[in-house]
MIDOKOL-948655 format. One record per residue (C-alpha): residue in one letter; x, y, z. Coordinates in Angstrom, 1 decimal, padded with zeros to 4 digits. Example, Ala and Ser with C-alpha at 12.3 -4.5 7.8 and 13.67 -1.06 7.14 Angstrom:
2
residu,xx,yy,zz
a,012.3,-004.5,007.8
s,013.7,-001.1,007.1
# end
This chain:
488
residu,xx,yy,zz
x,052.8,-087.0,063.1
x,049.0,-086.8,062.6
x,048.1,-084.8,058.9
x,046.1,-082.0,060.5
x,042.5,-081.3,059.2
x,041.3,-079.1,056.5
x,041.3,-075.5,057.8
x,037.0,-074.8,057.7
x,036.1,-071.7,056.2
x,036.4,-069.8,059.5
x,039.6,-069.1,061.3
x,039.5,-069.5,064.8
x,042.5,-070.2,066.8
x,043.7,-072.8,069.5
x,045.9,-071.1,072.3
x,047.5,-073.3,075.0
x,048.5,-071.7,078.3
x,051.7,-070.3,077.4
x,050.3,-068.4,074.1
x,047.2,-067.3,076.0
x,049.4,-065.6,078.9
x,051.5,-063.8,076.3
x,048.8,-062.5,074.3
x,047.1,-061.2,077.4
x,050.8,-059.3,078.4
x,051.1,-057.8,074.9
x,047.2,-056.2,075.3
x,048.1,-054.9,078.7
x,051.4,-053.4,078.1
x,049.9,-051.8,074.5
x,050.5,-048.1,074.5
x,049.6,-047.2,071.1
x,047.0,-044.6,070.1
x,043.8,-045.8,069.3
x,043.0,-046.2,065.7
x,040.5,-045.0,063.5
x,037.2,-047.0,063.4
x,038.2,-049.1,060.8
x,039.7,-052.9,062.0
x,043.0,-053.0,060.6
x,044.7,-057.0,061.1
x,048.0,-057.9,062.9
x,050.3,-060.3,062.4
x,050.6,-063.4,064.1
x,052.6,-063.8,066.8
x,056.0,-065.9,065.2
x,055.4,-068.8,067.6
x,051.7,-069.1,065.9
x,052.8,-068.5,062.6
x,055.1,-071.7,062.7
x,052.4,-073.7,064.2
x,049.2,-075.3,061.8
x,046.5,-074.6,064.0
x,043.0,-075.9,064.2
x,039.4,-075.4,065.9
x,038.6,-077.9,068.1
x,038.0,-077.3,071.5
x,037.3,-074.0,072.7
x,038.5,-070.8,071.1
x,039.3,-067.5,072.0
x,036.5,-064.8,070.9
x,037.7,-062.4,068.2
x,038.9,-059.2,069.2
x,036.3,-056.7,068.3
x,037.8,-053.0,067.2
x,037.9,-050.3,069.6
x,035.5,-047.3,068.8
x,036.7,-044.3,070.2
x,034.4,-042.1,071.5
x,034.1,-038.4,071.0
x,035.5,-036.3,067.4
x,038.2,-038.5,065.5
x,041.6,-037.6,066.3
x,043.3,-034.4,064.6
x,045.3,-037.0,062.3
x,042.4,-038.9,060.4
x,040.6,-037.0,057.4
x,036.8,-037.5,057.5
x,035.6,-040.0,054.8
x,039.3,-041.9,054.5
x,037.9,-044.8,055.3
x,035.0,-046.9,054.8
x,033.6,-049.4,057.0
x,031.1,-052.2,056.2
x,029.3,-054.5,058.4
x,031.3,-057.9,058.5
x,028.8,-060.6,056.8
x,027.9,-063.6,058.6
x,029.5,-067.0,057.4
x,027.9,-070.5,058.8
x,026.6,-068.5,061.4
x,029.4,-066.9,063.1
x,031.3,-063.4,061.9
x,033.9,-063.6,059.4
x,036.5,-060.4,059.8
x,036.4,-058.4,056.4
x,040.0,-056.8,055.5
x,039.2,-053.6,054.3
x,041.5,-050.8,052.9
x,041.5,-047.2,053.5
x,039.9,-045.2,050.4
x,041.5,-041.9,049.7
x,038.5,-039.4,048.1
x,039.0,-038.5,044.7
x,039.3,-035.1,044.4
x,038.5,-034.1,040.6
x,039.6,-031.1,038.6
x,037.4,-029.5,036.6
x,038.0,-030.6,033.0
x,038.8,-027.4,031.6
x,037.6,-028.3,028.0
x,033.9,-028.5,029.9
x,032.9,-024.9,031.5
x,031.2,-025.6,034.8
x,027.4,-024.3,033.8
x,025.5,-022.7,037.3
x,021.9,-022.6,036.9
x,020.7,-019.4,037.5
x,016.8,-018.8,039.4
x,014.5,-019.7,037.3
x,016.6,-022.7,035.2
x,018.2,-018.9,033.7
x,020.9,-020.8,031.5
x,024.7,-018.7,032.0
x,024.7,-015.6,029.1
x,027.9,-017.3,028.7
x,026.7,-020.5,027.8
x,024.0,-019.2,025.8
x,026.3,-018.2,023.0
x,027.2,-021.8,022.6
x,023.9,-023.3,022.1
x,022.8,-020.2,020.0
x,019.8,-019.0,022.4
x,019.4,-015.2,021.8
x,016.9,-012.0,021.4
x,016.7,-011.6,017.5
x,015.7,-009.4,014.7
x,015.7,-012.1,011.6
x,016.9,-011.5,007.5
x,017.7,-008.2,008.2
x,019.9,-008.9,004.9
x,019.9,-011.8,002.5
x,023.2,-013.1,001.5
x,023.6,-013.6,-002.1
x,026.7,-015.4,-002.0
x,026.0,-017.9,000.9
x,022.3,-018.1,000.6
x,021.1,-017.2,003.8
x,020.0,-014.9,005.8
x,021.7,-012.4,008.2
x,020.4,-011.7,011.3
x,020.9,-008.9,014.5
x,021.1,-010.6,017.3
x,021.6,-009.5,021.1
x,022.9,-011.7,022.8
x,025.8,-012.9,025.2
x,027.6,-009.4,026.8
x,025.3,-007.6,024.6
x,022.0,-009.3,026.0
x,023.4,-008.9,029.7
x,023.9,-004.8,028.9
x,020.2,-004.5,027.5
x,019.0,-007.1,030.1
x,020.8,-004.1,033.1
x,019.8,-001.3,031.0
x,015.9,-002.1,030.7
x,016.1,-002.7,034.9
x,017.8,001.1,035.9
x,014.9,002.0,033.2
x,012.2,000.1,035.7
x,013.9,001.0,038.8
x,014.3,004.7,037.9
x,011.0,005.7,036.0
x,008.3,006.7,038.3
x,005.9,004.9,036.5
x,007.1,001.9,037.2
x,007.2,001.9,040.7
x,004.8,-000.5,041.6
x,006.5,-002.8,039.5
x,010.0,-003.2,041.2
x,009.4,-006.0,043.9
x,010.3,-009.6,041.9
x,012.1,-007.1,039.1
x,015.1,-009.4,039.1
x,013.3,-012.8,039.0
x,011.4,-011.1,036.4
x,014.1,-010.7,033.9
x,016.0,-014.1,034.7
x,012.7,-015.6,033.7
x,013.0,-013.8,030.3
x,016.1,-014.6,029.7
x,015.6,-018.1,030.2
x,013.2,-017.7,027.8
x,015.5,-016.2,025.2
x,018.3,-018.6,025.9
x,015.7,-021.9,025.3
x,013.8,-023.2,022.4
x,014.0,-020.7,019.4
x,014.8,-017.9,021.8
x,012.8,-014.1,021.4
x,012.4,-013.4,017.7
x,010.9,-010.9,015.0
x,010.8,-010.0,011.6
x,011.9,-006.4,012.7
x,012.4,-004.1,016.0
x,008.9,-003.4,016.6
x,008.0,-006.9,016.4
x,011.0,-007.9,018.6
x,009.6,-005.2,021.2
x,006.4,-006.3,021.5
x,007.9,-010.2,021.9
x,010.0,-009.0,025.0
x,007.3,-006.9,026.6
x,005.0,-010.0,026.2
x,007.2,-012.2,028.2
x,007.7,-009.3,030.4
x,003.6,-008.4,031.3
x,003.4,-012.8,031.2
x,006.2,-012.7,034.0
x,004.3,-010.5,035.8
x,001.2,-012.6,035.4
x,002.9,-016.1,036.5
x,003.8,-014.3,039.8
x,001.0,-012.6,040.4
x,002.3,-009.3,040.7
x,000.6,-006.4,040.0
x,-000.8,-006.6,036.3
x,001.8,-004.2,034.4
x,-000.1,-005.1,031.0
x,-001.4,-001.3,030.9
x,001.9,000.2,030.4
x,002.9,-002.1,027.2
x,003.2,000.6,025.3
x,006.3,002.3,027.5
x,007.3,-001.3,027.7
x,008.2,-001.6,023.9
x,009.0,001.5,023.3
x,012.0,001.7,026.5
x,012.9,-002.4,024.9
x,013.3,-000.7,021.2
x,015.1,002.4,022.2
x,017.8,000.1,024.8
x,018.3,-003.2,022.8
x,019.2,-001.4,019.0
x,022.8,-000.5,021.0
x,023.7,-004.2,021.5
x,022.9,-005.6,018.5
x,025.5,-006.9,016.6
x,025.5,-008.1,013.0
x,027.4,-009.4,009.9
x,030.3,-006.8,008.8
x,028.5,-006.9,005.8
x,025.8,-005.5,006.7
x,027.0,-003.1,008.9
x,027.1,000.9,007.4
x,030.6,002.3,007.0
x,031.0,005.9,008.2
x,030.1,007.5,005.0
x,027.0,005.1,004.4
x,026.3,006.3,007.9
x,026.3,009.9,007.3
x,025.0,009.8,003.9
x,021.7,007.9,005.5
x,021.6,010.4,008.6
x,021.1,013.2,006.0
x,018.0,011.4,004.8
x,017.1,010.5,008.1
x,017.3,013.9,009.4
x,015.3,015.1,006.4
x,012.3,012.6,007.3
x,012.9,013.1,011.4
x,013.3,010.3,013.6
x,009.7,010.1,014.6
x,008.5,009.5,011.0
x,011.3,007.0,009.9
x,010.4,003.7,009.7
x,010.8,000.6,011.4
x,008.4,-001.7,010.0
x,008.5,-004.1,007.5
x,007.6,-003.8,004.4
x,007.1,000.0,005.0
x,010.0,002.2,003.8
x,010.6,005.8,005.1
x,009.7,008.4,002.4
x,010.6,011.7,001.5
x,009.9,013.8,-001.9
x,012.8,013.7,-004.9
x,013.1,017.5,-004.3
x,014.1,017.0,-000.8
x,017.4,014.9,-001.7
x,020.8,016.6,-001.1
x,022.2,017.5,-004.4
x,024.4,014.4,-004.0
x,022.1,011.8,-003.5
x,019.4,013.3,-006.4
x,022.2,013.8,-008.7
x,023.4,009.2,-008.2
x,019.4,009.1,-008.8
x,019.2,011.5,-011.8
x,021.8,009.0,-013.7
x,019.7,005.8,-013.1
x,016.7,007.6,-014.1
x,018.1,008.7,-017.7
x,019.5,005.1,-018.1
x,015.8,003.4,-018.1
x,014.5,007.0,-019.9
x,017.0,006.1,-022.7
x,016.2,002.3,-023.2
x,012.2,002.9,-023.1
x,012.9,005.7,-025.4
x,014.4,003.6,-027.9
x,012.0,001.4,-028.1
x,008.8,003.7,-027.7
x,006.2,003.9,-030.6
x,007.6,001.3,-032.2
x,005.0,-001.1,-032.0
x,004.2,-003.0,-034.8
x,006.5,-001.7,-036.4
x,009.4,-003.8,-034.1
x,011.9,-005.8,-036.5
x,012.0,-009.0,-037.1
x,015.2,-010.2,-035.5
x,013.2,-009.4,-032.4
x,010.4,-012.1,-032.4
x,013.2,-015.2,-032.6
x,013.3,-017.2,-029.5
x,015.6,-018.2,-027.5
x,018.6,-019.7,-028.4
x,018.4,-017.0,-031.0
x,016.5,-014.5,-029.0
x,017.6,-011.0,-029.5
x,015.5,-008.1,-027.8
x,016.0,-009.1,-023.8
x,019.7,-010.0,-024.8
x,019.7,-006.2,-026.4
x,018.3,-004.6,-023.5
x,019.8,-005.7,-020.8
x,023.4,-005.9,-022.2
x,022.8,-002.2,-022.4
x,021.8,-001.5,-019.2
x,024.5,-004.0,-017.3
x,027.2,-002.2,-019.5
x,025.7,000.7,-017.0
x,024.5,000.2,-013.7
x,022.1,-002.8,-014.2
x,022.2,-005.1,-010.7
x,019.8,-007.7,-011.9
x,016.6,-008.3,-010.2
x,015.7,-007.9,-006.5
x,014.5,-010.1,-004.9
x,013.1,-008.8,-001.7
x,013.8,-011.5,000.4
x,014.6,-009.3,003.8
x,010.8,-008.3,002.9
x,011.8,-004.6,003.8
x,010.2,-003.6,001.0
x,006.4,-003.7,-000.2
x,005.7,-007.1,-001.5
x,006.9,-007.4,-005.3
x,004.1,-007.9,-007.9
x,004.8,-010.6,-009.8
x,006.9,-009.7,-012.9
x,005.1,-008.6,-016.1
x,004.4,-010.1,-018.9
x,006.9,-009.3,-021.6
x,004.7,-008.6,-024.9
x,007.8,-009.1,-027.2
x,008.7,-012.8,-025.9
x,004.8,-013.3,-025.7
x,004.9,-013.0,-029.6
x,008.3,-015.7,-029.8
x,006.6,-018.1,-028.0
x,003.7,-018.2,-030.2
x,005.5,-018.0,-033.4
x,007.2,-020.8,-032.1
x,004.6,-022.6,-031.0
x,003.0,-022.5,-034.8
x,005.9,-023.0,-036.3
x,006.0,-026.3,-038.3
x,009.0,-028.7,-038.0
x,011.2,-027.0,-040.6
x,011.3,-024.0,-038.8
x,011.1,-024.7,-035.4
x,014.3,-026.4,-035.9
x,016.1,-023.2,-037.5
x,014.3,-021.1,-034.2
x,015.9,-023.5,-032.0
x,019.3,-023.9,-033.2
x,021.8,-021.7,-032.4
x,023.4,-019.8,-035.2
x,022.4,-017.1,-037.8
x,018.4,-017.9,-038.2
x,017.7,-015.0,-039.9
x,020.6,-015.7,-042.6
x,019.6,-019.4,-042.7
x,015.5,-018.2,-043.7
x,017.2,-015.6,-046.2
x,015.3,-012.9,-045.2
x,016.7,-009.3,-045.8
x,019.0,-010.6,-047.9
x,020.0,-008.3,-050.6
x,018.6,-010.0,-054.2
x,017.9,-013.6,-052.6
x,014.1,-014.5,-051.9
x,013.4,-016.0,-048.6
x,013.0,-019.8,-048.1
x,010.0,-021.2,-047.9
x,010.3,-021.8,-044.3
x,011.3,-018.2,-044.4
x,008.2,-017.3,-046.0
x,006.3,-019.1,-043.4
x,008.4,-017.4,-040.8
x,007.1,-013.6,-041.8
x,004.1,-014.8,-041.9
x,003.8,-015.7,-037.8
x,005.3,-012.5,-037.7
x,003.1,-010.4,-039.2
x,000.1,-012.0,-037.1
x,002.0,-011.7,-034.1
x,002.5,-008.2,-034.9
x,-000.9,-007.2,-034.6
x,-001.0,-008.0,-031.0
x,001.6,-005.1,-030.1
x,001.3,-001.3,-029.3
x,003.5,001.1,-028.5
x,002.7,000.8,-025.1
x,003.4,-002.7,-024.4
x,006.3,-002.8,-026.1
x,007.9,-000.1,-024.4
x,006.3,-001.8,-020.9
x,008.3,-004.7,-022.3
x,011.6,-002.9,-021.0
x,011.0,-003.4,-017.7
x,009.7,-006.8,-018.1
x,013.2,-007.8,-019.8
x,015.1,-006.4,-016.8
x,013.1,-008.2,-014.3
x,013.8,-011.4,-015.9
x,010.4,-013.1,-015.2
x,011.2,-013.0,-011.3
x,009.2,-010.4,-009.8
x,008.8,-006.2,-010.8
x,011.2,-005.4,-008.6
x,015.0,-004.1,-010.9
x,017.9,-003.4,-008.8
x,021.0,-000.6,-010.7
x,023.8,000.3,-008.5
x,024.3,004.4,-008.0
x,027.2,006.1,-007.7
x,027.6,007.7,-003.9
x,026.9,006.4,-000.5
x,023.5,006.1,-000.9
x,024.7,003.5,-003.5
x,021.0,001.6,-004.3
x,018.0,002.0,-006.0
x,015.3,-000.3,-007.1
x,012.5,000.3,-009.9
x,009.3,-001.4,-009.7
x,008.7,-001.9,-013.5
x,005.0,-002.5,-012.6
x,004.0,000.6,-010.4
x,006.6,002.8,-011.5
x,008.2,003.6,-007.6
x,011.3,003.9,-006.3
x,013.4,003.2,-003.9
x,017.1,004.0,-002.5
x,019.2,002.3,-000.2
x,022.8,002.3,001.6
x,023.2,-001.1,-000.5
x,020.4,-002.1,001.9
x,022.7,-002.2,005.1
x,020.5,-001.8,008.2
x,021.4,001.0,010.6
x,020.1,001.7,014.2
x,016.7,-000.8,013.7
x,015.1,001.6,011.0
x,013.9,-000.3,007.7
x,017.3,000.6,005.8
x,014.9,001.6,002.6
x,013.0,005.2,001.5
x,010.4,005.7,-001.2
x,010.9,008.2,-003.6
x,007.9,010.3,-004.1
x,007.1,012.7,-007.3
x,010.4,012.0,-009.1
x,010.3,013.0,-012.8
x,008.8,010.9,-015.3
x,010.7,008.1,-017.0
# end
């Protein structure tokens, strides 16, 4: 038997008579449905399987596949299948086998919210928690003990509520009626301003006002709608009044009910429209105008710094000796405020929340003016003993009963004596507040007893201040002056 050729790269089979006539009776007596649009093969009939064909002589045409006409039958799914054109091989069409694709139909990965645009590329109020877009009043409240700022902060539900509330304000005042066509584009425009870039931000609620009302009278601009820049001051002042509601801020900073009504009696005593808001502008009221509790946690403070400056008033150059050794040694800051934290001595404040005037720089303290140029003349000798810790008076045996002083001792009372010259009564008692403020800035924190629990001494001009422990309440600048308290 003759070895058949290799099979070419196209299959095209040789019937004989037989094979031809039973092919054509299986097409005719076919009744299956027709099939989708996609060529799906068929076996071989068995006497062709058995049988190495080849491709000489004429060949029978391929059978092409049957497009139905009309909509696909109730049975097939739209976009099952895919069909491709068959490529072209040596110049004839080679039939391409190709499977039915089921669509992937993916659930949403519920670790990844779906996020819907809103109009205006508005980013979700939901979403906008997570990437920390929001309307903002910044350091409200500086946190010691993480060092950083708190913040209030509208935003998520709370921005939404504000968001509603400031359109039934639009949509309800008569004022703004001309201004109620593209209201809602309007304020999906500012949002998406809040919930992009650094978001809406101020140092206080006025500020933050005036920031929301811009974008507000810009939206209006963009879209030129009528120009609703002439009403910016009903603008802020609606924005102030419905966004202090929503904010939220740290628990510490928030006032507990009897910080609350302890600050309400102030607040009621100065009247809402003359508190304070602002920055570096506290509310203020007269000493004689504080409820008996509240004058009474000031009274104490007061007679603590009255004591100390008592102590050491008219003393002058007449100030001991012990007091003009530096530091390691240094005795008359250590004195002071040891006495005043053994009461209600907080340290210095620092006013970084800025609610309060800005701080002079602190004094200059006479007293460790005089240390620093004793030491600074002091020859080798002795400006060992001044910066060794120990007993430096002892070691320069000076006010030692029937022992002369060292020579270096000698030398020591000597510095002192000039140094002396340059004090006064008045500086020296000045330096009092200067110890207390530590060399940071003339601002001196003590606690007070009460729910108005705060007060601050400016050792420079003398004023002060009181506080709920500087816990900010409904957008007011938590902070009022004291005017005409008695003299310390």
């Amino acid at each position: 038997m003759k070895k058949p050729p290799t099979a070419p790269p196209v299959y095209r089979p040789q019937l004989n008579a037989a094979q031809a006539k039973a092919a054509s009776n299986a097409r005719q007596n076919s009744i299956a449905r027709l099939g989708p649009p996609v060529y799906s093969p068929q076996p071989l009939p068995k006497a062709l399987q058995a049988k190495q064909l080849n491709n000489q002589g004429s060949s029978l045409k391929p059978r092409q596949p049957l497009v139905p006409s009309g909509p696909p039958p109730n049975h097939l799914r739209p976009n099952t299948a895919k069909t491709m054109p068959p490529p072209h091989v040596n110049g004839s069409v080679q039939r391409q086998t190709i499977g039915r694709q089921p669509v992937e139909s993916k659930l949403p990965n519920a670790s990844r919210p779906v996020v819907q645009m809103k109009p205006n590329a508005a980013v979700s109020l939901q979403r906008s928690n997570t990437i920390q877009r929001r309307m903002r009043v910044t350091d409200i409240d500086f946190d010691p003990v993480g060092n950083a700022p708190r913040h209030a902060t509208a935003d998520g539900a709370d921005q939404a509520a504000f968001v509603q509330s400031f359109k039934n304000e639009i949509n309800h005042v008569a004022r703004y009626a001309p201004y109620r066509g593209q209201l809602n584009n309007v304020m999906n425009a500012v949002v998406a301003t809040a919930n992009a870039g650094a978001g809406i931000l101020a140092a206080d609620l006025p500020g933050l006002a005036t920031a929301i009302a811009t974008e507000v009278i810009n939206e209006y601009t963009a879209r030129h709608l009528p120009a609703i820049a002439a009403l910016r001051a009903h603008l802020e002042e609606a924005i102030a009044r419905l966004i202090v509601p929503r904010f939220q801020v740290a628990q510490a900073v928030v006032m507990n009910a009897n910080e609350e009504g302890a600050y309400d009696q102030l607040r009621a005593i100065v009247t809402d429209a003359h508190m304070e808001k602002r920055k570096a502008h506290p509310s203020e009221l007269n000493y004689a105008q504080l409820p008996a509790l509240v004058q009474g946690g000031v009274d104490t403070v007061l007679n603590d710094i009255r004591t100390e400056r008592r102590k050491w008033r008219n003393t002058g150059r007449r100030l001991n000796i012990k007091y003009f050794l530096p530091a390691p040694n240094e005795e008359f800051c250590v004195e002071i405020i040891n006495r005043q934290r053994g009461k209600r001595y907080q340290g210095n404040h620092s006013n970084n929340a800025g609610w309060l005037p800005a701080a002079a720089a602190a004094p200059a303290n006479a007293v460790t003016t005089a240390q620093a140029n004793i030491l600074a003349a002091a020859s080798a000798g002795l400006a060992l003993i001044l910066n060794t810790y120990g007993n430096a008076i002892g070691a320069l045996q000076l006010g030692v009963a029937g022992t002369a002083p060292t020579a270096l001792g000698v030398e020591f009372l000597g510095l002192v004596h000039a140094e002396r010259q340059n004090l006064n009564a008045a500086n020296v008692e000045a330096s009092v507040g200067a110890a207390l403020a530590q060399g940071v800035s003339s601002f001196v924190e003590f606690s007070m007893a009460g729910h108005i629990s705060r007060l601050v001494w400016d050792v420079v001009t003398n004023d002060i201040y009181i506080s709920a422990h500087y816990k900010w309440r409904l957008g007011y600048n938590p902070w009022f002056k004291i005017n005409n308290y008695p003299a310390i």
